[in-house]
N, C-alpha and C positions, 0 to 999 in steps of 0.2 A: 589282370591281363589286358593286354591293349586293346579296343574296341575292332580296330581294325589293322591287319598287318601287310604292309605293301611294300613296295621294291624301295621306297624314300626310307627305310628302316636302315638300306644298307649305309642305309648312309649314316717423388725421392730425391733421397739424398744421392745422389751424383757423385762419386770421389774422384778428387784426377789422377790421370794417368801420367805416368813416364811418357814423355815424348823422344821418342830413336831418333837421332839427328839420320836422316837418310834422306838425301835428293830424290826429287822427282824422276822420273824417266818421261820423257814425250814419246810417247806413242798412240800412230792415227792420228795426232793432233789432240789426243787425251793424254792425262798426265797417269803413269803407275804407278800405283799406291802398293808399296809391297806390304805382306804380310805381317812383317816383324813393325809397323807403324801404326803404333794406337791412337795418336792423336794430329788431326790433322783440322790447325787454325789458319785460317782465311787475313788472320791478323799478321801473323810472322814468316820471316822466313823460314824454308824457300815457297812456300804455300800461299804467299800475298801476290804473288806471278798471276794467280788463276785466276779470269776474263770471264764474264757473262758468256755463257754458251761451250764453255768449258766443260772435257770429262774428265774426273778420277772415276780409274781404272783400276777396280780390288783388282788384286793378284789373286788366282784360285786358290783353293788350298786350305787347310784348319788356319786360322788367327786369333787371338782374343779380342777381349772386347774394342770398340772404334767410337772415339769420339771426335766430331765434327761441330766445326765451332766457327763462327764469323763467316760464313761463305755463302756469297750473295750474289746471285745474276741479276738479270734481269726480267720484267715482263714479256719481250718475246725471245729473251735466252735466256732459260735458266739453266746452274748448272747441274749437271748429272754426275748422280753418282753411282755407277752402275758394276755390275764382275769384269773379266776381265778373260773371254771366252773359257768358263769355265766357272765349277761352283766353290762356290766363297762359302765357308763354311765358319759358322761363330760357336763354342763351347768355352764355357766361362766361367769361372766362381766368383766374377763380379757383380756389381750392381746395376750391370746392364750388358745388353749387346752391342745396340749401337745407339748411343745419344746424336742426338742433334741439337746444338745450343746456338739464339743467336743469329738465325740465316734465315734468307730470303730468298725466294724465287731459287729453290730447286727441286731436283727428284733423285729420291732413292728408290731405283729399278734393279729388279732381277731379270733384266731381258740381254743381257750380254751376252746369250747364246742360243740361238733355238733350241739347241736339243735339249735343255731346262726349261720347264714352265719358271720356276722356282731357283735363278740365279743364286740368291742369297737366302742361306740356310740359316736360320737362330738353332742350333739344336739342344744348348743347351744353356741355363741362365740362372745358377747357385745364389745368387743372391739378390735378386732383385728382377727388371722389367724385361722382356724384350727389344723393343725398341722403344726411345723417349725422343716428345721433341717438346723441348719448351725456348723458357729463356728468350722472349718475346718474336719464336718464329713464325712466322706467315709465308702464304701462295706457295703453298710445297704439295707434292707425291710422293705416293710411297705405293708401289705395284711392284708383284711377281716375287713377293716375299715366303716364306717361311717360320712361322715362328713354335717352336715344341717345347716343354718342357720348363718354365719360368717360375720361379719363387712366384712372384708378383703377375702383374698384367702382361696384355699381348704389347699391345700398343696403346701410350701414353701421347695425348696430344693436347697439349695446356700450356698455360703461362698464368700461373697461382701471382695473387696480388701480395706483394711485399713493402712498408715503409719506405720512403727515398728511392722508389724504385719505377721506372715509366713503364709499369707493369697492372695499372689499375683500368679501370673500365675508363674514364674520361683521359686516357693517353694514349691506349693500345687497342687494338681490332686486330684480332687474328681472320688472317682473310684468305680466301681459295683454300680450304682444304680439301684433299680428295684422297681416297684411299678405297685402292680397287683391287681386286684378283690376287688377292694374300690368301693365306691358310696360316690358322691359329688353330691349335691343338693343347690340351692338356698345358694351360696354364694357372695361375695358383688367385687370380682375382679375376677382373673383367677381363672378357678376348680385347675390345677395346676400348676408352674409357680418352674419350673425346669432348673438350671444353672442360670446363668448373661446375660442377656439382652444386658451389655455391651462391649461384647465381642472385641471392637477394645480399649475399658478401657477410665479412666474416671481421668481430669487432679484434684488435689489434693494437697492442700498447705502442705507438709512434711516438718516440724524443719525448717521454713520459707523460702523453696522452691518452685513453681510450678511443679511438678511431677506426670508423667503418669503412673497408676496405671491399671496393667492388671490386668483381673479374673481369678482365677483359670477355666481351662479347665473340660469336663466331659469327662469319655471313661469306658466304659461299662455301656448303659444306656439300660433298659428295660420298656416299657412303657406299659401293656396289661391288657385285661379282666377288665378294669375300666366301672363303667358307671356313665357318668357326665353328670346335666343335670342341666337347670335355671342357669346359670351364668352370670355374669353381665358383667363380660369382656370374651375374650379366653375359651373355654373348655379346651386344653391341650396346654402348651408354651413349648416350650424343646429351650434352647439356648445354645450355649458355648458347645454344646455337641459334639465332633470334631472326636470323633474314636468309633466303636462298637455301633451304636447306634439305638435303634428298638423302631418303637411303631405303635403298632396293637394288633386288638381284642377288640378296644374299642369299646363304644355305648355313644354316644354326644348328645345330642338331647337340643334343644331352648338355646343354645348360647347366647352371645352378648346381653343380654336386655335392656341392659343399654342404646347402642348406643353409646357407645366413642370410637371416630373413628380410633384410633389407635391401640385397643383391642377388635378388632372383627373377632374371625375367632372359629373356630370348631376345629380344630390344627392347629398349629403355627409352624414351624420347624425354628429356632429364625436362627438371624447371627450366627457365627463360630460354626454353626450345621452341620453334617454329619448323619442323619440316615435316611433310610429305612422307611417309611410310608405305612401300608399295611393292608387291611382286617377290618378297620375300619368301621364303619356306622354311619352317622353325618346326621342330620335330624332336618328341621324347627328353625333352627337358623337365627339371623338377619346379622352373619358376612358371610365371605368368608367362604366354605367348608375347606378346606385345604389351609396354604398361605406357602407358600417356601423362605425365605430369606436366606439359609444354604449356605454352601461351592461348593454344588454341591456331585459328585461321589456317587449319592445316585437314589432311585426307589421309584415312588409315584404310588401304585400298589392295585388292588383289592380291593378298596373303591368303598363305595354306598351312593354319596354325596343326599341328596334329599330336595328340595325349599330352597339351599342356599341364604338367604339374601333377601327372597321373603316378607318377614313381616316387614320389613325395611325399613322405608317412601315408601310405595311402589306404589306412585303418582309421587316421584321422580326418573325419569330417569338417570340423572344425576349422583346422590349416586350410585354409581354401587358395588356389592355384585358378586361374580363371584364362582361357583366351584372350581378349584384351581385357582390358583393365584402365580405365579412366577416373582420373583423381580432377582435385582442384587445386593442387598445389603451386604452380602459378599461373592458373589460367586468368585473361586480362576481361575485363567485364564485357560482355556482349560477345564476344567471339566464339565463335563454333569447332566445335571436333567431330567431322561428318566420317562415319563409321560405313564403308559400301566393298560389296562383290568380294567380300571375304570368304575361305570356308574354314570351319570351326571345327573342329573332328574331333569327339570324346575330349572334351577339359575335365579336370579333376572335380571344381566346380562350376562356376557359371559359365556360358561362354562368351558374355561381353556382360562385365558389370559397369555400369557406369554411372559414379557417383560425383558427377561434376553438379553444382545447381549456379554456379557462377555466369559461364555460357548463357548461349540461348541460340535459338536455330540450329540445336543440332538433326542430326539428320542419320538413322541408323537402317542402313533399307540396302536390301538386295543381297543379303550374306544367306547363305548356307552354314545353318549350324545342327550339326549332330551327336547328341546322346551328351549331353551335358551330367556330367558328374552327379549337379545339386537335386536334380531333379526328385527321388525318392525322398529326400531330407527335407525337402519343402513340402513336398507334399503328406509327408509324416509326423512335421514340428508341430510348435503351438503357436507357430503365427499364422498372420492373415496371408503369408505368400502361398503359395501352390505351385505344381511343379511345371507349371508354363512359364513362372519367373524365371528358371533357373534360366532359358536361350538367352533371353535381356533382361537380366533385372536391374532396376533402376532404384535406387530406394530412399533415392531423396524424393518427398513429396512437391517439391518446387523444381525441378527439374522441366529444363525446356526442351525435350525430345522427341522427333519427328520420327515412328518405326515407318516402315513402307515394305511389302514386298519380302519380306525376310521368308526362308524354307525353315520351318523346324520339325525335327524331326530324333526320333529313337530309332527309327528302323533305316539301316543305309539301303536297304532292297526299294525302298520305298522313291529312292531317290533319283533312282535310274543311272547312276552316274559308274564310271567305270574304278572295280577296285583295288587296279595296278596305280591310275595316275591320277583318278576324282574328276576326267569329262566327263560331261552328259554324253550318254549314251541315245540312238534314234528313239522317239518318243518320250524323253525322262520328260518332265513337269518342272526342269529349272527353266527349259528352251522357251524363249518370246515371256518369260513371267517375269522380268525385273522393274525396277520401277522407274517408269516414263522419263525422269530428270536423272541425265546419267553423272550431273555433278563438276562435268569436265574429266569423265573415266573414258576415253575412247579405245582403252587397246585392254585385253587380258593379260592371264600370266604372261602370256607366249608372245607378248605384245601383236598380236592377231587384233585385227579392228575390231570394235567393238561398236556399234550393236554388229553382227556378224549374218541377222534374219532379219525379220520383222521386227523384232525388239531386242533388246539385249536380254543373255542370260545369268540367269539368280548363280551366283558364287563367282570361284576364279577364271574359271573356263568360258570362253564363246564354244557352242557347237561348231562342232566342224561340219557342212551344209555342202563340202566336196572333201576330195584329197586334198587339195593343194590349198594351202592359207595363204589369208592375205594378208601382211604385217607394214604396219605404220614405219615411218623413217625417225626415228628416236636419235637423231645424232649419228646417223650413219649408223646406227647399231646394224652388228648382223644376229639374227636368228635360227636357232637350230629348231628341225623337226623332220619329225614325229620325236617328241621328246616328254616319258621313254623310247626307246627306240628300241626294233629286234634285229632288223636288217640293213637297211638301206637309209642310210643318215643323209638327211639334205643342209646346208649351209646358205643360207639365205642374206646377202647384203646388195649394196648399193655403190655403185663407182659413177666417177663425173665422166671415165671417158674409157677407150679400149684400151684395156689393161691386162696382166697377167695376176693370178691368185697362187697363193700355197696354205692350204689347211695343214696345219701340226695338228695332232691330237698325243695326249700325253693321260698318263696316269694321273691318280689322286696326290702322289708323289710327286709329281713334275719331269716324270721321266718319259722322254720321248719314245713312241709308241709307233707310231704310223706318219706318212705327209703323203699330202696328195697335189697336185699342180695342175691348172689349169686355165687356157689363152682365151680373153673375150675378146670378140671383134667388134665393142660399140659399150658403150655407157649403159647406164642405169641398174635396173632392179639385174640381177645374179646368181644362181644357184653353181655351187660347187657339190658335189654326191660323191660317196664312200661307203663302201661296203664296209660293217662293223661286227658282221654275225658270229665275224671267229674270237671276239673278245669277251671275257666270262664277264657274269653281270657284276655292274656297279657304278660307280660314279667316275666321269671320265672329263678333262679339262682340253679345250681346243684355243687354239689360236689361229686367227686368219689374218695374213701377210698378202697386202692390196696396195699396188700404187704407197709406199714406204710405210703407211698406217699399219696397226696392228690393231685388231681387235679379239677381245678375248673371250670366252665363256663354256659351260658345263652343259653336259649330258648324261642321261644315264641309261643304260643300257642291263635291257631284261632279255630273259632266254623267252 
């Protein structure tokens, strides 16, 4: 039984296509892409017309599967590939939904309509991926997706190193990835499955030689506001990702179902990974919360891991399932994996094991961690551990690891923290106890500033020390709160100047729900408010429309 039950509960081979000889349509100054066209190259007629800052325009409607191929904008026009007032909807017994081969500098959006969060539907995918991009793509998007029901993975984003082919690590860099505000549901391997795996490369008979063949590297990687959920391996893989690399804001939830034991985690930060892990919430999977195989020089921060790996043979002791989980698989010698302001909540075992000894200066301090699985088994076995290991156990004796400031605990009463959403509650013992050196951590979950009192507090949460929060400017991000919410939703951003706003809020579905609009007479910090009490509880998707930007993000809403 799950230690604690709260409102977050509710929560290849390529073949080608027929190409239809069908002309373009111009419309808006975007080209229509009808339904009955699977294949659309950037190389041939009448498709070599299309200009940096160019849209193809899907036609709404069921299609099968789309492949996109040679089509290149530019650094400040790329093109777009977006619906076409109305949803695009893909069901397939192919080998994909929609590949991407080949292209640069564009975006595949589902924003072609408000009243869909979720423009472009994968619903279904008999024989293979979701969506693919490879075939030496770079500086691409891919938002406001859809993907359900896939043989294979959510989303594939690679370029695998081949003979004669300018596809190796010293010819290619896949560069600006970004991949935001998708929904991946019930796919058949990783939700997504980002870079090369095999990042130290993979030996290969070239013109009858044996030859080590590198992957190409990632470097600017953005990984946010996803929410992935039922997969059968990984929720999020990022590998090979070595420079710029970020992923937070997701929502994970039942990971791993499959059980193969090598693709079981909630996020994965793969070998020759370099990024930043933050603000995440992974819940009721069967793998690890978070597992760390990267480079190192990186922050595993402001995550809300909860019954990591608890549904997981969970008569076996043995199989251990841990919160995070840190390897030394390629970490580079002297570099650090600083572990802060996490909460840990009932892991199957440990709740940060960390067995790196290559490192040095790590740094594990200011997590909230509670009722760790191991704890009776350690303190029951025939080793020298006890059941204090199980919060951190480390168990390389040469490990260079800094604890600071961590809460542990079996009892969550003990904790003072609330247990709809896990703030500190007035009085709890996480408030002003975290440890002095905040790391470079300035904001919480709710990107609320951090320290928020007199000192910052132990887990994800700043105490709230008023109603009204004060939140850092993240990229113009906006902010929802009180999130959960019962009543009265506030919408928090930033404009340069007097402008008008429109909140969408939509279902888990993408289906529009409510809008609200609203006139500022002057620049800066902005709240937009909506009453949400008449919506049963559960997990709910907003979009805020400011001065032509759009910003997107979740809430969830309790009775």
């Amino acid at each position: 039984m799950s230690f604690i039950k709260t409102c977050f509960s509710f929560f290849v081979l390529i073949f080608p296509a027929m190409v239809l000889a069908s002309p373009l349509s111009n419309v808006n100054k975007g080209y229509l892409i009808d339904s009955l066209v699977t294949v659309v190259d950037g190389a041939v007629s009448p498709y070599d017309q299309i200009q940096p800052g160019d849209t193809l325009l899907l036609k709404p409607g069921v299609r099968q599967n789309l492949l996109i191929m040679n089509m290149n904008g530019s650094l400040e026009k790329p093109v777009i590939i977006t619906n076409n007032n109305g949803v695009v909807l893909i069901n397939t017994d192919s080998y994909y939904g929609i590949s991407i081969r080949g292209s640069r500098y564009f975006r595949l959006t589902g924003q072609g309509s408000e009243e869909d969060f979720y423009g472009i539907r994968i619903e279904r995918v008999a024989g293979g991926a979701g969506i693919g991009i490879n075939d030496i793509c770079s500086d691409f998007e891919i938002d406001h997706v859809s993907i359900e029901n896939t043989l294979l993975g959510g989303i594939y984003a690679k370029t695998d190193p081949y003979c004669d082919t300018p596809s190796t690590r010293n010819k290619f860099t896949q560069y600006n990835t970004i991949i935001h505000d998708n929904h991946i549901a019930r796919v058949g391997n990783e939700g997504m499955y980002i870079g090369s795996t095999k990042y130290f490369g993979t030996i290969q008979n070239c013109n009858g030689r044996d030859t080590l063949l590198l992957p190409s590297l990632l470097k600017g990687v953005r990984i946010y506001n996803n929410i992935v959920e039922y997969t059968a391996w990984d929720g999020i893989q990022v590998s090979s990702a070595s420079n710029d690399c970020r992923i937070y804001g997701n929502l994970i939830l039942h990971d791993s179902q499959e059980g193969y034991y090598s693709q079981m985690s909630g996020i994965m930060i793969g070998g020759g990974s370099k990024c930043d892990c933050y603000n995440n919430y992974i819940g009721q999977g069967k793998g690890n919360g978070i597992e760390s195989h990267g480079l190192g020089g990186y922050r595993i921060f402001n995550n809300i891991i909860v019954d990591a790996g608890r549904s997981y043979l969970p008569l076996d002791s043995t199989e251990r399932k841990h919160g995070i989980y840190v390897s030394d698989i390629s970490v580079e010698k002297d570099s650090s994996v600083n572990i802060l302001f996490n909460d840990i909540i009932n892991p199957k075992s440990d709740g940060i094991r960390f067995e790196s000894v290559v490192g040095r200066n790590n740094v594990i301090a200011s997590n909230l961690i509670l009722n760790p699985g191991s704890f009776d088994v350690y303190e029951n076995d025939n080793t020298s551990y006890t059941g204090e290991d199980a919060y951190v156990m480390i168990p390389g004796l040469t490990a260079d690891v800094t604890q600071k400031n961590n809460f542990k605990s079996r009892d969550i009463s003990s904790t003072g923290i609330s247990l709809t959403d896990f703030k500190p509650l007035n009085g709890s013992p996480l408030i002003d106890a975290a440890a002095t050196d905040l790391m470079g951590v300035t904001f919480d979950y709710r990107y609320a500033i951090r320290p928020n009192g007199v000192k910052a507090d132990i887990g994800a949460f700043e105490y709230d020390h008023s109603q009204d929060i004060e939140t850092i400017d993240l990229q113009k991000k906006s902010t929802a709160y009180p999130n959960p919410v019962r009543s009265m939703l506030t919408i928090r951003f930033s404009s340069d100047s007097a402008t008008g706003a429109s909140l969408l809020i939509y279902d888990l579905s993408g289906i529009l729900l409510m809008k609200e609009q609203q006139t500022y007479q002057s620049g800066g910090n902005q709240d937009i408010k909506v009453q949400v009490n008449n919506l049963p509880n559960g997990i709910y998707l907003y979009s805020l429309i400011c001065g032509g930007n759009v910003q997107s993000g979740k809430f969830i809403k309790i009775g």
